[in-house]
C-alpha positions in Angstrom: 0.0 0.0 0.0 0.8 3.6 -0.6 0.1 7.0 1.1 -0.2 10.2 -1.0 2.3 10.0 -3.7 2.4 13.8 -3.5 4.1 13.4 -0.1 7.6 11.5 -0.6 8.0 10.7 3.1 4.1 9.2 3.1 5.1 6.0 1.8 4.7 3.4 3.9 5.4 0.0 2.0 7.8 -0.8 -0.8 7.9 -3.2 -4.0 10.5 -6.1 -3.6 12.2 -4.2 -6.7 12.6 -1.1 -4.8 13.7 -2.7 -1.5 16.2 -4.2 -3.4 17.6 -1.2 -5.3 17.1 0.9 -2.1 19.5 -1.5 -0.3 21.7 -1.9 -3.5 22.6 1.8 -2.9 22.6 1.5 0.6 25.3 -1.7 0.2 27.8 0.7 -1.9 27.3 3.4 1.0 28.5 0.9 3.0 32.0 -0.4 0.9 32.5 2.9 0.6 32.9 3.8 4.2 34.9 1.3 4.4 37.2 2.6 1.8 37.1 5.9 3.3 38.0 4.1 6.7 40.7 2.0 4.8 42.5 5.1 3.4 42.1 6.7 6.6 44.0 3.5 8.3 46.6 3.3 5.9 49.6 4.5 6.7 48.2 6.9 9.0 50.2 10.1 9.1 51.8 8.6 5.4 48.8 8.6 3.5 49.3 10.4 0.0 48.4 14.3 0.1 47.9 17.1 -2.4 50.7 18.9 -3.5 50.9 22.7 -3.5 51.3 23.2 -7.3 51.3 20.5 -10.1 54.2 18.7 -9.7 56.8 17.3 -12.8 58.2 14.4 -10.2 56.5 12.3 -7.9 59.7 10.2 -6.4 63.5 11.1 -6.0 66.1 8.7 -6.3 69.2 10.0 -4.5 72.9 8.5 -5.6 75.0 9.6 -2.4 78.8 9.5 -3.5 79.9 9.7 0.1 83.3 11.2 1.1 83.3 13.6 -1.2 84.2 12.8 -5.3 86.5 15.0 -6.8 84.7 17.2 -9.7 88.2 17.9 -10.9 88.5 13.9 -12.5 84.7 13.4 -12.6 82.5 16.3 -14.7 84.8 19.7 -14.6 87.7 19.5 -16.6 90.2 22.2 -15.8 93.4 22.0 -17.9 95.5 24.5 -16.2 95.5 22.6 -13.4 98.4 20.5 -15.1 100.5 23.4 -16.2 100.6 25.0 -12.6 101.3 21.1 -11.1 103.6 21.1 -8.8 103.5 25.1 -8.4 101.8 27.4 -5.5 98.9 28.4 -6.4 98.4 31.8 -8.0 97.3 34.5 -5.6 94.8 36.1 -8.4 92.3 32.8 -7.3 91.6 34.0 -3.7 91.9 32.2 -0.4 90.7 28.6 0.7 90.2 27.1 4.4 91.0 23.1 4.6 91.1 20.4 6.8 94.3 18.5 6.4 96.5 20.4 3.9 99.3 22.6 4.9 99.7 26.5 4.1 103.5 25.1 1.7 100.9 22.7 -0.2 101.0 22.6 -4.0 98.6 22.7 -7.0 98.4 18.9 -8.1 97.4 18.0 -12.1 94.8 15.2 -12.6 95.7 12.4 -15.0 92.3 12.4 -16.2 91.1 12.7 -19.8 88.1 14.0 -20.7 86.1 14.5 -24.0 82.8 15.5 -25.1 79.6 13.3 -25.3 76.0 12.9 -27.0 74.4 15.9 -28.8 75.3 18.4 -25.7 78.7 17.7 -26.1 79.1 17.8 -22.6 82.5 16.9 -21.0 83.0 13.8 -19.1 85.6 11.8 -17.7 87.0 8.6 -18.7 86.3 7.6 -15.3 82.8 7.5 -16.4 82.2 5.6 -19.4 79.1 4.3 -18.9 77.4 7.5 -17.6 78.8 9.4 -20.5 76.5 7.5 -22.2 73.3 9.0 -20.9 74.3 12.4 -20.7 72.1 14.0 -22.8 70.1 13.2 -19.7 71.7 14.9 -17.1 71.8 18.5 -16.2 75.5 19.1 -14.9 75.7 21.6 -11.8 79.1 22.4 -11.4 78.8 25.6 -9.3 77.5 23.8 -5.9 79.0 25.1 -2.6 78.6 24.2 1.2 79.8 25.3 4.6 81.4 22.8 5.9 84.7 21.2 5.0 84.2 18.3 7.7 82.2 15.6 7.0 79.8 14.8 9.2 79.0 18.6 9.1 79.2 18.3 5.2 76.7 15.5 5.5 74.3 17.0 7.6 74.0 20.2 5.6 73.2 18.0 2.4 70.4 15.7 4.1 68.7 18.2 5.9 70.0 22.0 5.1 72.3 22.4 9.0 75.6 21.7 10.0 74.4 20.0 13.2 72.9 17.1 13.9 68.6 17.2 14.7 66.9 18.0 11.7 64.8 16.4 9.4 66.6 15.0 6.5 65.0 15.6 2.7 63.2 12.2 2.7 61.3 12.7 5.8 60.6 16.5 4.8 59.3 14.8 1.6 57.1 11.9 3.0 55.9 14.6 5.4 54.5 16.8 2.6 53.6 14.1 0.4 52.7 11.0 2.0 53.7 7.7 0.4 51.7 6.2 -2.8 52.2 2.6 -1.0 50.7 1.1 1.5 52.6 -2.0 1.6 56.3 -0.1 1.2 58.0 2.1 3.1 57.5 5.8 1.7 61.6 6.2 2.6 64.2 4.2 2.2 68.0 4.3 2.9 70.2 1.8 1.5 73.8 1.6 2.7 77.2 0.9 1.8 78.2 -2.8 3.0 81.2 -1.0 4.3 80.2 0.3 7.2 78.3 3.5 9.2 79.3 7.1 7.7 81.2 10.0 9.7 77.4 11.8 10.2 76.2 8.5 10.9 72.4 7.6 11.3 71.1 11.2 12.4 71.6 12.5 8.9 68.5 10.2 7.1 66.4 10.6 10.4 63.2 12.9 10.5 64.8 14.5 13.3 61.7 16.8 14.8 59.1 15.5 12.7 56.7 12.8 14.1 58.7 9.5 14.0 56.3 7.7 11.5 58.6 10.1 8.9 61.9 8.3 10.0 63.6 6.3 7.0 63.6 2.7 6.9 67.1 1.6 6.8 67.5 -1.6 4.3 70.7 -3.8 5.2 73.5 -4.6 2.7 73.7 -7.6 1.2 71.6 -9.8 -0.8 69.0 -9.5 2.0 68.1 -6.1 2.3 64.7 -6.8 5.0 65.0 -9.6 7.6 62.0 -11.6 8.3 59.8 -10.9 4.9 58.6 -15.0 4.9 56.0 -15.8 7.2 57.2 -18.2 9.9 56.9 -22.3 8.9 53.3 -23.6 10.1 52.2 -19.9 10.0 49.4 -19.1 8.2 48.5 -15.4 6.5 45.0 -15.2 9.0 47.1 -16.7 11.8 49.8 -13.7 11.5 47.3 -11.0 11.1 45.1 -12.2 13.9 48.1 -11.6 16.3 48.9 -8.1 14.8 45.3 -7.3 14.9 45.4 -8.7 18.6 48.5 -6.3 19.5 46.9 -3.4 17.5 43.7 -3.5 19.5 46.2 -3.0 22.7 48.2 -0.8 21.8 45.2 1.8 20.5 43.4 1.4 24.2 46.3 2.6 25.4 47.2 4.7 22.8 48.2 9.2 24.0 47.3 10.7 21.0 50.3 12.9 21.4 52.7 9.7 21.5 54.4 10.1 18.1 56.4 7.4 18.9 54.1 5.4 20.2 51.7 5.9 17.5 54.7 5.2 15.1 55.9 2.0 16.7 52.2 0.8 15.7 52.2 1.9 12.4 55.6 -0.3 12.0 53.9 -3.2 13.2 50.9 -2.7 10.4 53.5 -1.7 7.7 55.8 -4.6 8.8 52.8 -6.9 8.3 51.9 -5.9 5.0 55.5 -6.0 3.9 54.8 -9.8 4.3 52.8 -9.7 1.6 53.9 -8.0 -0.8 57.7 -6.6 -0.2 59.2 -9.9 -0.8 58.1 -9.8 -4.9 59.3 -5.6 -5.1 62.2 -7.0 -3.5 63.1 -9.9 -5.7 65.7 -9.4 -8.3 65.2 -12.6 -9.4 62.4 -12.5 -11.9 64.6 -9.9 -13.6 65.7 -10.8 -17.2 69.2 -11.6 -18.1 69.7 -8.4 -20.1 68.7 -6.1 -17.2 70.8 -7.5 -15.0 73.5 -7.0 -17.4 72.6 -3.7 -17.6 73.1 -2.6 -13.9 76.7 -5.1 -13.6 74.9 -7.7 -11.0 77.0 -10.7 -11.3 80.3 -8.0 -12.1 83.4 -8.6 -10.1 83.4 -4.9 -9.3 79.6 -3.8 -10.2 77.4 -6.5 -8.4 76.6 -4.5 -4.9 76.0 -1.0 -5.9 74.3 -2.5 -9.0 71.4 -4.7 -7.3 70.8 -1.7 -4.5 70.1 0.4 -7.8 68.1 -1.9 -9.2 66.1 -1.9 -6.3 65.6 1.7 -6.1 63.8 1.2 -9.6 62.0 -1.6 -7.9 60.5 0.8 -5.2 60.4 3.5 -7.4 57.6 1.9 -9.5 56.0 0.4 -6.1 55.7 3.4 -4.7 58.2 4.6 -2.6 58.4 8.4 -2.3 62.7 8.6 -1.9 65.3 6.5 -1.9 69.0 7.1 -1.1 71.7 4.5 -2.5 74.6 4.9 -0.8 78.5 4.4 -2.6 81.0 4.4 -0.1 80.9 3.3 3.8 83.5 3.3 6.6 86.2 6.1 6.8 88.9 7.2 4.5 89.4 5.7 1.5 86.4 3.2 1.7 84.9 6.4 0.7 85.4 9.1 -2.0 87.5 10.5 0.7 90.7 10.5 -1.4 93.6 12.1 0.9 96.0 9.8 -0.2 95.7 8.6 -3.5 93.3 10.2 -5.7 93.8 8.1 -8.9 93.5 4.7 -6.9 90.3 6.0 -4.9 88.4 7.3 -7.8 89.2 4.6 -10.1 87.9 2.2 -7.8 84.6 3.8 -6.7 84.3 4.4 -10.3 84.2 1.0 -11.0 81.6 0.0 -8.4 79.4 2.9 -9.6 79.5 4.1 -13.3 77.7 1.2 -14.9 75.0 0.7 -12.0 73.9 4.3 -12.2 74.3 4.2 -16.1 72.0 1.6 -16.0 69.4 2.7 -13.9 69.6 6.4 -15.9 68.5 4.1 -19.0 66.3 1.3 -17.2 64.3 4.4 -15.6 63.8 5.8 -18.9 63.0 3.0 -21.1 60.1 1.9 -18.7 58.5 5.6 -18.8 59.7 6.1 -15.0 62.1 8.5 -15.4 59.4 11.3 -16.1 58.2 10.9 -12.6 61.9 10.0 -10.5 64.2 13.0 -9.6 67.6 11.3 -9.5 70.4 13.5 -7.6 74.3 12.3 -7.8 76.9 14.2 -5.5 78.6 14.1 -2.2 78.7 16.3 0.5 82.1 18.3 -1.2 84.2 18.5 -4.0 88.1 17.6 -3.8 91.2 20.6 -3.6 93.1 21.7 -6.2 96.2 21.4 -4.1 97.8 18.1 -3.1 97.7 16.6 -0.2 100.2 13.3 0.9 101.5 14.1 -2.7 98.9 12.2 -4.3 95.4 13.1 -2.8 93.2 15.8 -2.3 91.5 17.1 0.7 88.0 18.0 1.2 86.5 21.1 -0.8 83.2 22.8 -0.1 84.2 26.1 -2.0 82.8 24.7 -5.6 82.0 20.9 -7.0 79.6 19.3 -9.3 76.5 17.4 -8.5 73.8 16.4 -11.3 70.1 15.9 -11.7 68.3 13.6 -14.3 64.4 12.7 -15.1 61.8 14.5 -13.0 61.1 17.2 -15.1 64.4 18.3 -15.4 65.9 19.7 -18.8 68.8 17.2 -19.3 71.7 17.6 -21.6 73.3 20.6 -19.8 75.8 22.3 -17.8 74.8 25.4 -15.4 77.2 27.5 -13.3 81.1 27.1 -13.3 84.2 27.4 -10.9 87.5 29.2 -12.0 89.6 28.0 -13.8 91.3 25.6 -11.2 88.0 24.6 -9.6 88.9 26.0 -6.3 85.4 29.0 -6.2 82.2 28.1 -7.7 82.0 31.9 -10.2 79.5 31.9 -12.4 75.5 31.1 -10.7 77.0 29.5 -8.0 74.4 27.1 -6.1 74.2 26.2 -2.1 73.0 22.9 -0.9 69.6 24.7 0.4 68.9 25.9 -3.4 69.3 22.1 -4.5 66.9 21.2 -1.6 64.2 23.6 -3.1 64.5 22.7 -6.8 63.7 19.1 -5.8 61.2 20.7 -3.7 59.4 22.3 -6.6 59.7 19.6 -8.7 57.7 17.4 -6.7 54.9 19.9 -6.3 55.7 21.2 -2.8 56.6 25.5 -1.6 59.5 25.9 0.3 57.4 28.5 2.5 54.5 26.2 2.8 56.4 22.9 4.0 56.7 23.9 7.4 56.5 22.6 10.7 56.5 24.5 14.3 59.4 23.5 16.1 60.9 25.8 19.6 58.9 28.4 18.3 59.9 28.4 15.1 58.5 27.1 11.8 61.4 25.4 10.5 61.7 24.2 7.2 64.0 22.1 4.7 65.8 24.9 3.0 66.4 26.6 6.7 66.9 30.0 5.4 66.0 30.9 1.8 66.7 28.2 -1.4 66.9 29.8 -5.1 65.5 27.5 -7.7 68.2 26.0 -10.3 65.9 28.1 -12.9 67.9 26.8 -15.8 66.9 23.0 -15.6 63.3 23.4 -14.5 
């Protein structure tokens, strides 16, 4: 029966049609909330957010040359270098502070070669076949400067824009602004040199005074990056997530929603669980073909490590993972780029472990339509001196040095800026670390002014101060 049709609320009974497509609707309310709810669950505090402006990148891929690679035998060729070797150097070129070398130490030549590549026909050196290769792709920055000529000090003003220890490293700034596309990943992701711990050590990837569900997740070297990814034997799926579920459920009762840690410590546990699932395929290098392992040198004497973690970094690139850092170089002194001693024996060597690797993940990127969307930043936390120290080395230099940036809307086949004509000031646009940090900044969408976050009174942000954009490769 009906009431007055004229009065939409009168209704009193319904066909079985209408029930049904009344509850039909009703049904997709429901899935929908729970959507909404699962959204809202995952990841918490990393759940993907809007960007200020449209961004050109939506991951950065970050190839840390640790110690400090020398631009004078990697990307800036400076031939009067080897007409003053062995001579003091020139007065006309200013003053320099160092670390190690003495106030009687003498401009050293480079044994180098270097020619021009691709249709830039920009210079390169032979350490660096492979890369030469793809550098119609890379936009050469050879005007960057720092404070610091001391490593950990160096390192900390790269990752996070301070000389000191206690502030949020780039990653974290970015998974803070942007979230993380993956809910069964880590949004950032540090993967070290088997060598050992760096000078900085830990505190430069942390998130420092953001929340802690911003910290990094630190994959170990080796073969077997993430410990515990297969459930345990006689352990089912259901069985695993009824526990987690079980632990969840306590920790939320007691749960101060002004524990960041806390509430951190339970996100781990949900990502940890869902890295169960699905981590161990993103993770597998296994399923790769023949020909793209070739590509990145796995299975090479010298090649294999650095190779497979960049390989992986394409791997959780296309998964999801907002940045990644690959580290070449671990320990102290030489097992760095830290070349005091011998600067042809260093550089050759960490040349070999990393030219072809980050050739082919330049290439590997680009032929799967990923390197659109990936920032990739090479560079180390200094340059090397034009002086000599022990005879045969160079000592740390944060006056001018090179650093590059490929994919990620970034106009490739370039070089911007310069140092004179020994390298030793960056002269022409010269570039600080905090003006790096803001170009990736705005190429992944996000205002330097409005990525912010109140600390001692302060809204602090990455670029500390104020960062220029690198206008002429954006």
């Amino acid at each position: 029966m009906y009431g007055d049709p004229n009065q939409p609320h009168a209704r009193l009974t319904k066909t079985r049609r209408e029930f049904l497509r009344d509850a039909f609707c009703g049904f997709g309310g429901l899935a929908f909330s729970s959507m909404l709810h699962a959204e809202s669950v995952r990841g918490g505090a990393m759940a993907s957010r809007a960007t200020h402006f449209e961004p050109k990148a939506k991951s950065v891929i970050f190839l840390f040359m640790s110690g400090g690679p020398s631009h004078l035998e990697t990307f800036d060729p400076k031939p009067l270098l080897n007409k003053l070797h062995g001579q003091k150097r020139p007065e006309e070129f200013g003053k320099a502070e160092y670390q190690f070398l003495e106030s009687d130490a003498l401009i050293l030549g480079t044994k180098r070669t270097f020619k021009k590549y691709g249709q830039s026909g920009i210079e390169v050196s032979d350490l660096f076949p492979h890369m030469a290769t793809c550098v119609d792709d890379l936009a050469v920055i050879r005007s960057c400067y720092g404070d610091s000529v001391v490593h950990s000090a160096a390192m900390y003003e790269l990752f996070t824009g301070r000389v000191t220890p206690g502030a949020p490293s780039m990653g974290s700034w970015l998974t803070y602004g942007l979230g993380s596309e993956s809910d069964s990943l880590p949004g950032y992701v540090v993967m070290t040199d088997p060598k050992g711990a760096l000078p900085a050590g830990q505190p430069m990837y942390t998130q420092g005074f953001l929340p802690a569900n911003f910290q990094p997740t630190m994959f170990r070297p080796g073969e077997n990056p993430v410990l515990n990814l297969n459930l345990p034997n006689g352990i089912s799926l259901k069985e695993r997530k009824r526990t987690l579920d079980l632990i969840g459920e306590l920790n939320r009762a007691n749960l101060n929603k002004e524990d960041h840690e806390f509430s951190a410590r339970i996100d781990s546990y949900d990502l940890a669980f869902k890295m169960q699932t699905e981590a161990p395929e993103a993770l597998d290098l296994s399923k790769e073909s023949q020909e793209t392992l070739d590509l990145y040198g796995i299975g090479g004497k010298h090649t294999n490590d650095y190779g497979r973690r960049c390989l992986m970094a394409r791997k959780l690139v296309e998964n999801g993972v907002r940045f990644t850092t690959v580290v070449s170089g671990g320990g102290t002194g030489d097992l760095m780029w830290d070349a005091h001693k011998n600067i042809e024996e260093n550089h050759v060597r960490m040349a070999q472990h990393t030219d072809q690797p980050v050739a082919g993940l330049i290439k590997d990127l680009k032929r799967r339509g990923l390197l659109d969307s990936t920032l990739v930043l090479w560079g180390g936390e200094f340059g090397r001196s034009p002086e000599a120290e022990a005879g045969i080395g160079r000592d740390h230099h944060n006056l001018g040095f090179t650093m590059w940036m490929a994919g990620g809307g970034i106009k490739g086949g370039q070089v911007v800026g310069a140092t004179d004509e020994i390298g030793l000031h960056a002269i022409e646009r010269p570039y600080h670390f905090r003006d790096i940090h803001n170009t990736i900044l705005h190429q992944l969408g996000l205002d330097q002014h409005k990525l912010t976050y109140p600390h001692m009174g302060r809204d602090e942000r990455l670029t500390f101060l104020e960062g220029k954009l690198v206008r002429e490769i954006i």
